[in-house]
N, C-alpha and C positions, 0 to 999 in steps of 0.2 A: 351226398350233395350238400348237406349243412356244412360241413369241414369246411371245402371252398368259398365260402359266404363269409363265415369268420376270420379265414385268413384275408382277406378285404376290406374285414372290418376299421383298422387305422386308417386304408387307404380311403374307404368311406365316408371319413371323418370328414373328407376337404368334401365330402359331395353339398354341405354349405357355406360354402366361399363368399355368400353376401356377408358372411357375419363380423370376419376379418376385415373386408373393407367399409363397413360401417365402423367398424373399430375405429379404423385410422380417419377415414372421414371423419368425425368426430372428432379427434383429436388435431385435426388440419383446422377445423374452425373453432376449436377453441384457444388455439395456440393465434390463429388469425386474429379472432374476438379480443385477447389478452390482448396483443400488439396495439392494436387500435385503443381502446380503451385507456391503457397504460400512457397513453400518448408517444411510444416509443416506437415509429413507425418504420424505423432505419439503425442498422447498428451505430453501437457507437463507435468514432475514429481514433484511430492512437495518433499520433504525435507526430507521425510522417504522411500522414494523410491530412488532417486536418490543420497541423501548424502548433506553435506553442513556443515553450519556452525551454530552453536546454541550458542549467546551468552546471560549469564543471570547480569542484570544490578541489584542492590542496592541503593535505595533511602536513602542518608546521613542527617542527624540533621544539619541544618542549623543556625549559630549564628544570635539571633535576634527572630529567624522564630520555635519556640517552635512547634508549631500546622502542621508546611509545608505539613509533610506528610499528604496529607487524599486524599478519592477518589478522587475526583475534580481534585488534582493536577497531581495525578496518571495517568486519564483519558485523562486529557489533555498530558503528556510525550508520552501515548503511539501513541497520535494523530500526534503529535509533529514529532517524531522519524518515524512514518511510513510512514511520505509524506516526510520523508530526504530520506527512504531509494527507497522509490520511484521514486524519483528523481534520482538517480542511474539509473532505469530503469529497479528494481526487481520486478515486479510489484505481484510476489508471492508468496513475504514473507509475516512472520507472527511474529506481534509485539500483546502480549498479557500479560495483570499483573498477576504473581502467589502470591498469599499471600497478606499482604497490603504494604507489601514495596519493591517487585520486579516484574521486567518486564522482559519476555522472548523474545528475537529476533532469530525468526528461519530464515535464509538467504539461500537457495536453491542453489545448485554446478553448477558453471560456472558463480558468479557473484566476485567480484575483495574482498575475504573477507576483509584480511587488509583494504582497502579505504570505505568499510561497518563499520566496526567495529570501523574507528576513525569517522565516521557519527554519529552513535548513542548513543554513548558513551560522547559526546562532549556537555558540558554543554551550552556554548555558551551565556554565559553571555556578553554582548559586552555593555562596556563604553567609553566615550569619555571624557576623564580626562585633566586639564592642566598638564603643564608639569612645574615643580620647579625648579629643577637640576637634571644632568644627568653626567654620567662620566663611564668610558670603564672601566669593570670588568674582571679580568684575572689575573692571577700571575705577569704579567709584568706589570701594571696599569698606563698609563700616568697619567697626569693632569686632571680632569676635564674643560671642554672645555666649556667656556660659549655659544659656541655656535656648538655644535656637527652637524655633517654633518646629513643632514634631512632622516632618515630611509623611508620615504614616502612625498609623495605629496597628497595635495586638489585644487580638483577642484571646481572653482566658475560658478554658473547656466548659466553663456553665457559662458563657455565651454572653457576659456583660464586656464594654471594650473601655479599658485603660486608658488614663487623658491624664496631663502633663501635668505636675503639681500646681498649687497656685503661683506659691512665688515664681516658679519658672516660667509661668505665664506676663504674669507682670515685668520681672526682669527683660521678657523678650519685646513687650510692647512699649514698653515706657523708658527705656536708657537709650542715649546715642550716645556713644562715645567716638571721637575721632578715631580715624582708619588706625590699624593695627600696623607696630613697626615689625619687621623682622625680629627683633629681639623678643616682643613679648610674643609672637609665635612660634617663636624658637622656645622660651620658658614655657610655654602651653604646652608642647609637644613632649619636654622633659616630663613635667609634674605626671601629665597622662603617663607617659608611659612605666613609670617608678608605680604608678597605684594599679596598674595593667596587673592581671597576672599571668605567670607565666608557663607557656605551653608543655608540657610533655605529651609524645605519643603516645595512644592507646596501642593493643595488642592489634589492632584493625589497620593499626597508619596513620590513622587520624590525630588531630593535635583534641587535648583534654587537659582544662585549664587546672593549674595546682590551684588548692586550697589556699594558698601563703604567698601574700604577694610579694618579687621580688624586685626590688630598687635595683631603676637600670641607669650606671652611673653616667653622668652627664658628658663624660671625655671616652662614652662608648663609641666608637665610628658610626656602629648602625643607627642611634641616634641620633650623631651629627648630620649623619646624611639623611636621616627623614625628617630632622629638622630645616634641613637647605631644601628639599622638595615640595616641601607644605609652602615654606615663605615665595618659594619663585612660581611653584601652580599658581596658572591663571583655567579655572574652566571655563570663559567665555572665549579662551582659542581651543577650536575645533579639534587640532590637533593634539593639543595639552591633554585634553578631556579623551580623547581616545585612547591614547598612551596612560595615562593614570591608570595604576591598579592592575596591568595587564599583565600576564604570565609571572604571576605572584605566587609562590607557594602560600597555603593553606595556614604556617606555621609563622608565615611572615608578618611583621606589621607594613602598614601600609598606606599611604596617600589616596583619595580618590573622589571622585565629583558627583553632584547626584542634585537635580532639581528638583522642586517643591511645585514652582509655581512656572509656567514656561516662560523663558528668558532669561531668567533667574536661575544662577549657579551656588551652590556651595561647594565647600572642598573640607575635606573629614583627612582624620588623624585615626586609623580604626586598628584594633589590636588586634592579634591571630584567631583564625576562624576558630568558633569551638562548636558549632552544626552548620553541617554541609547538606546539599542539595539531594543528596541520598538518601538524607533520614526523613524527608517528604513522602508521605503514602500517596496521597492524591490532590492536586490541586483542579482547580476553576473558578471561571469568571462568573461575578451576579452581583448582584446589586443588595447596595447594605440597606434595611431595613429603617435602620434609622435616619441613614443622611441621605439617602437617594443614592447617593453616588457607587459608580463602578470599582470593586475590588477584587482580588482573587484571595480565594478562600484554601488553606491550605490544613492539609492534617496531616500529620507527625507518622511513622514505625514507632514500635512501642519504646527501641531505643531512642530514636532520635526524642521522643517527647521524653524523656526522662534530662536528655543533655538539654533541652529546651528549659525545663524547669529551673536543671541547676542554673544556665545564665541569667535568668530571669527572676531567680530567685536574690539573685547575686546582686543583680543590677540593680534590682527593684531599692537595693541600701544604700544605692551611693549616689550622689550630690549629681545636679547635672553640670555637666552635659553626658554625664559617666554611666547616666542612668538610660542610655539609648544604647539600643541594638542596630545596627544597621545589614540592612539585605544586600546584600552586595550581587546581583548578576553580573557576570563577565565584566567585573572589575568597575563597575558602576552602580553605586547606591541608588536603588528604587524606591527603598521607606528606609527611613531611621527613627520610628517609633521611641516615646517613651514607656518605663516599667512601673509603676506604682506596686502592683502584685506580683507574686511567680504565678507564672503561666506553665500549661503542659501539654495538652493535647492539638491543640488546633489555635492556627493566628491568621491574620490578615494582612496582606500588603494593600496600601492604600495608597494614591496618589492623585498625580493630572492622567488618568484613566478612562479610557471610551470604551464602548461596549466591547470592538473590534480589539484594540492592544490588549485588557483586560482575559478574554475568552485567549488569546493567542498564549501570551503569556502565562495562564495557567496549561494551556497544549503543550506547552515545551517543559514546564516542570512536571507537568505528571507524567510522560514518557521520558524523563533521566536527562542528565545530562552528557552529549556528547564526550565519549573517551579521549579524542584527541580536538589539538585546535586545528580549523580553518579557513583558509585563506581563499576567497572568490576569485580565482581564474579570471576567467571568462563568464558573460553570460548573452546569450544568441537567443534571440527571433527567430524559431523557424517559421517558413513560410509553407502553406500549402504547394505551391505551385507545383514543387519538386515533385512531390508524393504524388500530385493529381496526375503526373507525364508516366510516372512507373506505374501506377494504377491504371492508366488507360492500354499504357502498354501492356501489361497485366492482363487486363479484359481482353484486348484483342489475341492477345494470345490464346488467352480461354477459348472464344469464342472459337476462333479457326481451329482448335483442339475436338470442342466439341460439333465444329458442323463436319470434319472428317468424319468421328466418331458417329451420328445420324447418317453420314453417305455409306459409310461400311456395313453400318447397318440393315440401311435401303436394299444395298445394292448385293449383299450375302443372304440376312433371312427374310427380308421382302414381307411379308404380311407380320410377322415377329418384331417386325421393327416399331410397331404401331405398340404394343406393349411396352416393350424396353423405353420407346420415348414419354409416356405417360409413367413408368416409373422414377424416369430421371426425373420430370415434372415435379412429380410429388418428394422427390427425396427435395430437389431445390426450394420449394416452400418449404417444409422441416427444418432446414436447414435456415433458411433466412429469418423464419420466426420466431425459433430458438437464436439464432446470435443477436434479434433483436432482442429479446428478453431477457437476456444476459447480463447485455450492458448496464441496466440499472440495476441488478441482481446480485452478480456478483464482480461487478466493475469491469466486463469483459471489452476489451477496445478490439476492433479491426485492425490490423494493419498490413502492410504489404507480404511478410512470413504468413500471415494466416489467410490473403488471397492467395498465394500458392499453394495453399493448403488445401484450400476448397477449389481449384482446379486439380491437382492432384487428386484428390475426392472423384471426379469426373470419371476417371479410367478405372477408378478401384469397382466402381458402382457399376461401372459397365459391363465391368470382368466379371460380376457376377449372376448378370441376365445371359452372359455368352455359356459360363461353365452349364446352368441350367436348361439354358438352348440345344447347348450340344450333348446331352445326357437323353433330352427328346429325342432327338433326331439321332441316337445311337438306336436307341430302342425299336423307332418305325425301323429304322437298317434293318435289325433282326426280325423284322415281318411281323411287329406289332402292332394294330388301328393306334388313335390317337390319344384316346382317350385313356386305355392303361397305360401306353408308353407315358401319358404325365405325370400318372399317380408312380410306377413303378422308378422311372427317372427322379423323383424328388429326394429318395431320400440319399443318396449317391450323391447327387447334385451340390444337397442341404451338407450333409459332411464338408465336401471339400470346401463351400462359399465360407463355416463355421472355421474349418483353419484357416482358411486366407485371411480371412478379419481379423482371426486372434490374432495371427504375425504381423499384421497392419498395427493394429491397438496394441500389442507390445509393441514397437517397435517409437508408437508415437509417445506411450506413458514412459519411455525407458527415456526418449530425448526431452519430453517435458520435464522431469524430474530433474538431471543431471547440467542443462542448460539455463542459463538466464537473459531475461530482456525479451528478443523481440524473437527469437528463434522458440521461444516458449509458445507464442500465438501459432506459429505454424503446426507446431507439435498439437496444441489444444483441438485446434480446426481439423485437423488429420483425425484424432481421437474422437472425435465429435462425430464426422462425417462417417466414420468407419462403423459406429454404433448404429447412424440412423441407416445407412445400409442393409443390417441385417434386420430392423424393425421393418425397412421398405420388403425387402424380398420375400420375407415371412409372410407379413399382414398384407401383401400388395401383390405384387409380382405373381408370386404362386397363386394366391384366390382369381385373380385377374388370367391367366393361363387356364385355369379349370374352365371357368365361363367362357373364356375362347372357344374351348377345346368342343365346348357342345351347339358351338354356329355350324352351322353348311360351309361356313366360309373355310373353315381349318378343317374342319371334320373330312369332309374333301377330299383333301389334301391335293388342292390346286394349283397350278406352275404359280402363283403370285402369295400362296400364304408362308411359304418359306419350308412346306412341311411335305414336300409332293414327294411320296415313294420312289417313283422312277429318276428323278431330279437325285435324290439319295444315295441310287444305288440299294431298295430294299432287293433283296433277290427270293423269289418264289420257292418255296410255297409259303402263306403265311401262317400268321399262330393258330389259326384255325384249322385249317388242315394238317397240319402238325397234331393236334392234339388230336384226330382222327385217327392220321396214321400211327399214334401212342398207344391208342386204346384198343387197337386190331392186329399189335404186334403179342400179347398175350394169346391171341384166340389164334394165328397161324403158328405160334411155337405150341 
């Protein structure tokens, strides 16, 4: 008589079904409790429900760079661009390539678009060029000043910052000389470039200035022509100033504009880059200690600070205006600090800087500079409206999904229907509480792929009160009371609900993985839903079935509980008389 005891022993195990759904109770209002608290009382929306901003970027032909565009480089932009706009703190947008030479940026309503938009648009090419000659561009145009008041400051790695010799202070405050003709900044432009030196590639690419300067003779063309480009730049036309300096090789010398003061332009004479925006470890915005003011603070690779040195060591010997370096982003001087000292590890750009450009600006240099250039398309408002007519229509679809799904249920297992609908219940709280907690969590948005998702959800979750329905009511068939048919129906049941959900959950991690954008949400939501499924039928469903099973109401087995023998088809005799006639077939043989 023990034997049979023991073999019931697993099945025993459910005989406390409160325990399971204290479980989850618990877990229902602590997931509730977090939502409220957190203040996150509602998922968050993606971009086609709530509205926002869609801009589409254009990869340009690069001089030199024939092949630029290809996936690779693509791949990397969109990488590029989504940890800028991340950085913001968008954590769910969507940066993805359409075609082979455009990228979509969807940016979600209530993030700052303007300050997105000049994010990811921003090629962010950053050189550190010497500086030739320089002189104030404007319709009024003084003198070229050999030594112009410094647009920024570098700092050297014990932390003191470099300021512009005496004389060069004095020369900048105290001389006017009439406007400058063409001629003497045509002679400016020689003399600089004769004392420039001159680039060779490294084994990297990169230009790496010779030791020995080489005089570049006066009837050289490249000369002549950046001598006619300097005298006819005006940077207070808009357009001048954005053309200067633009799709420049690295190797090139170069024209280009760059303000100190707003309103106020200059235009530079600056020689070939000799550290690029690569050998930057990490930059950011903060506030300098000393003057108050907003700068981005940048630090070197151990190469890059070594090529820092050498310029700076360089510089730091020669006369101004020859003793400036200038930062050149996307073809436009930000600082042109002077050198007093060589510097190495860590510098400063300074400027007309607010908290806002400062932080941005170091966002875009410490995530790299974009592979290729460019070009803003397009850029669209979306509106909610659209997303709110698919989303209602969405819901209504749900709904008529799942009020058939309760009529089916009514009208086939009749008292069984009152479980299966308290467990939808509770999977749909789980479900809501976690995607609310998400959004702040791990930037998870809503959007219309992942309302189909969580409708789809609806049928999977259903199919798995029915498989276990029908595993019962197999059991009473074969002439079982109610009570063992639920415990022996479970583990049959529990198998098949186990591989359905795997094939679900593979099925949704196989298309999250392989897909991008917004077909990712549906997939997530699928994968979501499919997991709280099997937490719900575990800790819920079955403990909730036990407790049925020992009402009068099921026990029964009354035309309205879903579970009525004759209604079934059990056929006589039952398990009990069976085991009778089992035990009396030894004693007549």
């Amino acid at each position: 008589m023990a034997a049979p005891k023991k073999g019931r022993g697993p099945s025993g195990g459910q005989g406390r079904p409160g325990r399971s759904l204290v479980m989850i109770l618990i877990a229902m209002v602590a997931l509730t409790g977090g939502m409220f608290l957190s203040g996150h009382t509602t998922p968050r929306l993606g971009i086609d429900l709530a509205g926002g901003t869609s801009i589409t970027l254009e990869a340009q032909n690069q001089p030199g760079k024939p092949n630029a565009i290809n996936p690779t480089n693509m791949d990397t932009a969109v990488g590029i661009i989504e940890r800028r706009v991340n950085g913001l703190g968008v954590s769910e947008a969507e940066v993805q390539t359409q075609g082979d030479r455009n990228i979509i940026v969807n940016i979600p309503k209530g993030t700052d678009s303007k300050q997105a938009q000049a994010q990811v648009g921003t090629t962010a090419q950053l050189y550190f060029r010497p500086v030739l000659t320089v002189a104030a561009s404007g319709p009024e145009q003084p003198a070229p000043s050999g030594t112009p008041t410094p647009s920024g400051s570098a700092t050297p790695s014990g932390g003191a910052t470099p300021k512009a010799d005496d004389k060069g202070e004095e020369a900048t405050g105290s001389e006017a000389t009439p406007s400058p003709s063409a001629t003497s900044q045509g002679r400016a432009v020689t003399e600089g470039l004769k004392k420039a030196p001159t680039p060779t590639p490294t084994d990297s690419g990169e230009p790496k200035p010779s030791d020995t300067p080489e005089a570049s003779p006066s009837a050289d063309p490249a000369t002549a022509k950046l001598q006619e480009e300097f005298a006819k730049l005006d940077c207070t036309d808009p357009e001048q100033r954005a053309a200067a300096g633009k799709n420049a090789l690295p190797t090139d010398s170069i024209v280009a504009c760059g303000s100190n003061v707003p309103g106020s332009y200059e235009k530079y004479v600056l020689g070939p880059a000799e550290v690029s925006g690569s050998d930057v470890d990490d930059a950011k915005g903060a506030i300098d200690q000393q003057t108050g003011e907003w700068i981005v603070s940048m630090e070197f690779t151990s190469g890059g600070a070594k090529k820092f040195q050498t310029i700076t060591s360089r510089l730091s010997q020669q006369q101004p205006p020859m003793n400036q370096f200038a930062i050149v982003l996307d073809g436009e001087v930000v600082s042109a600090p002077s050198v007093r000292t060589a510097l190495s590890k860590n510098a400063q750009i300074s400027g007309s800087f607010n908290q806002q450009s400062a932080e941005d600006l170091g966002n875009i240099l410490s995530y790299g500079a974009l592979p290729l250039t460019f070009e803003e398309v397009s850029v669209t408002t979306v509106t909610a409206a659209l997303g709110s007519e698919q989303l209602k229509g969405g819901l209504i679809a749900g709904g008529i999904g799942l009020a058939l799904v309760v009529i089916y249920l009514v009208a086939y297992y009749r008292g069984l229907a009152f479980i299966a609908l308290l467990s939808l219940l509770v999977s749909g709280v789980l479900t809501y509480t976690i995607m609310s907690l998400l959004g702040p969590a791990i930037g998870f948005a809503l959007n219309l792929p992942a309302v189909c998702g969580a409708i789809v959800a609806i049928g999977i979750t259903a199919d798995s009160f029915i498989v276990y329905f029908e595993r019962v009511r197999d059991e009473i068939r074969e002439g079982r009371t109610l009570r063992p048919a639920i415990e022996r129906a479970w583990p049959r049941a529990r198998r098949t609900i186990l591989v359905s959900d795997f094939v679900s959950f593979l099925a949704a991690a196989v298309l999250f993985l392989v897909t991008v954008g917004k077909v990712q949400g549906f997939a997530f939501t699928l994968g979501l839903t499919t997991l709280l499924d099997v937490v719900v039928v575990f800790l819920f469903t079955k403990p909730l079935m036990t407790l049925m099973g020992r009402t009068k109401f099921f026990s029964k087995g009354g035309p309205w509980s879903g579970l009525d023998p004759k209604r079934l088809g059990a056929q006589p005799p039952l398990r009990r008389s069976r085991r009778v006639s089992a035990s009396t077939e030894p004693k007549e043989a």
